[in-house]
N, C-alpha and C positions, 0 to 999 in steps of 0.2 A: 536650679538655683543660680542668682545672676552673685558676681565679684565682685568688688569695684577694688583696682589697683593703681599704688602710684610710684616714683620714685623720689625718694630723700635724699639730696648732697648733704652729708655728713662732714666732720672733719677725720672722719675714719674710711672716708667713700660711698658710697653707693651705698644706701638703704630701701630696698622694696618692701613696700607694704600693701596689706591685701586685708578687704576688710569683706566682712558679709552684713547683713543688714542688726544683725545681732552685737556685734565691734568687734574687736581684730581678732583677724584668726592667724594668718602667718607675718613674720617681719624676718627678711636675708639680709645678710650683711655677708658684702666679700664674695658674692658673686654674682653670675650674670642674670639678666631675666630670663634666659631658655633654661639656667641650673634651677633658679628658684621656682618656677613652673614647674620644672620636671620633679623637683622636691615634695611642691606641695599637692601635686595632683591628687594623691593619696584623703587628704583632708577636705580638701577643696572643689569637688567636681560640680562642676556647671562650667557655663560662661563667666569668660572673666574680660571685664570692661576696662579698659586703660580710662581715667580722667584724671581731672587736674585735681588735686588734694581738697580744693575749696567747694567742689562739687558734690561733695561727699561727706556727711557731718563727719563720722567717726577718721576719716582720713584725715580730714582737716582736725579735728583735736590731737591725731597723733603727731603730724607736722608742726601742729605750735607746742604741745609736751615735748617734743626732740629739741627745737629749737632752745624753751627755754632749758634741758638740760645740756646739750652742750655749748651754747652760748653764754647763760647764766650760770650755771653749775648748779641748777637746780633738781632735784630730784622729779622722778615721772611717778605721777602720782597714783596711788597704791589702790584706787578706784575707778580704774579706766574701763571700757565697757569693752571684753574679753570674749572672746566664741572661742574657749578652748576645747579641741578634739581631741583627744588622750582615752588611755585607762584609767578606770578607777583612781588607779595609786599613782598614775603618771598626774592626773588633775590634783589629788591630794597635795602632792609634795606642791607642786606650782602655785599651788593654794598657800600655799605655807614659806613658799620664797618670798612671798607678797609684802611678806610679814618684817621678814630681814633689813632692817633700817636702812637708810640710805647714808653711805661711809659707814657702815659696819660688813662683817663677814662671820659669816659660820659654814664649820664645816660639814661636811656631809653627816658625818657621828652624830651633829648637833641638829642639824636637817633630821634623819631616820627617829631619832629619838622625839621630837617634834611631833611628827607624824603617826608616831606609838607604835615603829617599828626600830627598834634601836638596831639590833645587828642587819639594819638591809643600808647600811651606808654604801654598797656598791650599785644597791638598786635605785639609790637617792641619784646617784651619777649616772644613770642609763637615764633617770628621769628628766636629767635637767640637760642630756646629749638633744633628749629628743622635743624640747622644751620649742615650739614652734614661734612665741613671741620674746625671743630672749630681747633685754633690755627692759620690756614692758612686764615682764614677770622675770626676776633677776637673780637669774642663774648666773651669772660674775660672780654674783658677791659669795656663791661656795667652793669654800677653797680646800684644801688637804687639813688632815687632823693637826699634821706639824707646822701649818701657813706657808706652804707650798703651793705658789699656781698649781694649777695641773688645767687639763684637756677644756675646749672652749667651744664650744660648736657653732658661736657667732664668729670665727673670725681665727681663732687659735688664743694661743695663751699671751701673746706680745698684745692683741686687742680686747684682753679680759686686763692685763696691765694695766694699760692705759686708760678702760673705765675705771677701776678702783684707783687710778693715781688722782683723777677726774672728779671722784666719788670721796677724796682724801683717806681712803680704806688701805690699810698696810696689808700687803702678800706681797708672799717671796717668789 
């Protein structure tokens, strides 16, 4: 199976994206192209083609949905075309961050319960650790039961901050 990848200047840095013929499958943020390859090798095995974003329909929709989200402060819209590889319950909950309005936030409790598993709030955060397109499925916006950042796997919790500041979304 062929890849086609690219990379994003962000006002947060470097964003690679990797799409397959189906839409995105991985998006890194915060680090290199040897980490994000060696990240995603697991989901992604074929060849994987460096091009320019406009060469590639679904690269090129993610490049102008980033743009106009941090440029405009528009939200990424909640219908973008996804090849997400998970389990089961790892795609359900992704399925259901999808959901979580843009400048709003719920917490994981509110995520598990969603999902019609209420006491697996710590499995909702293993979900959204391993959440492959964060930003395009928006694992930011869940935060601790108290509105407490916690743990961000795009970046850490100072760049889950600064999308929810972005997103006009209150956590602490």
């Amino acid at each position: 199976m062929e890849f086609h990848y690219t990379a994003y200047r962000s006002p947060l840095g470097e964003i690679h994206l990797l799409a397959s013929s189906k839409g995105l499958r991985a998006l890194g943020m915060r680090q290199s192209y040897p980490d994000f390859w060696q990240e995603n090798q697991r989901i992604a095995k074929g060849e994987w083609v460096h091009v320019k974003s406009e060469k590639d329909p679904i690269l090129s929709q993610a490049v102008d949905a980033l743009d106009a989200y941090f440029k405009k402060g528009r939200s990424l819209p909640t219908n973008f075309p996804l090849d997400l590889q998970g389990t089961l319950f790892q795609v359900k909950v992704w399925k259901a961050l999808l959901k979580i309005p843009f400048g709003k936030t719920y917490s994981y409790g509110q995520v598990a319960a969603k999902v019609g598993k209420p006491s697996a709030a710590r499995a909702v955060g293993g979900a959204c650790r391993c959440n492959p397109v964060a930003l395009f499925v928006p694992c930011h916006r869940v935060i601790a039961g108290d509105g407490n950042l916690t743990g961000f796997g795009g970046g850490g919790v100072e760049i889950k901050r600064k999308l929810l500041t972005l997103e006009g979304a209150a956590g602490r």
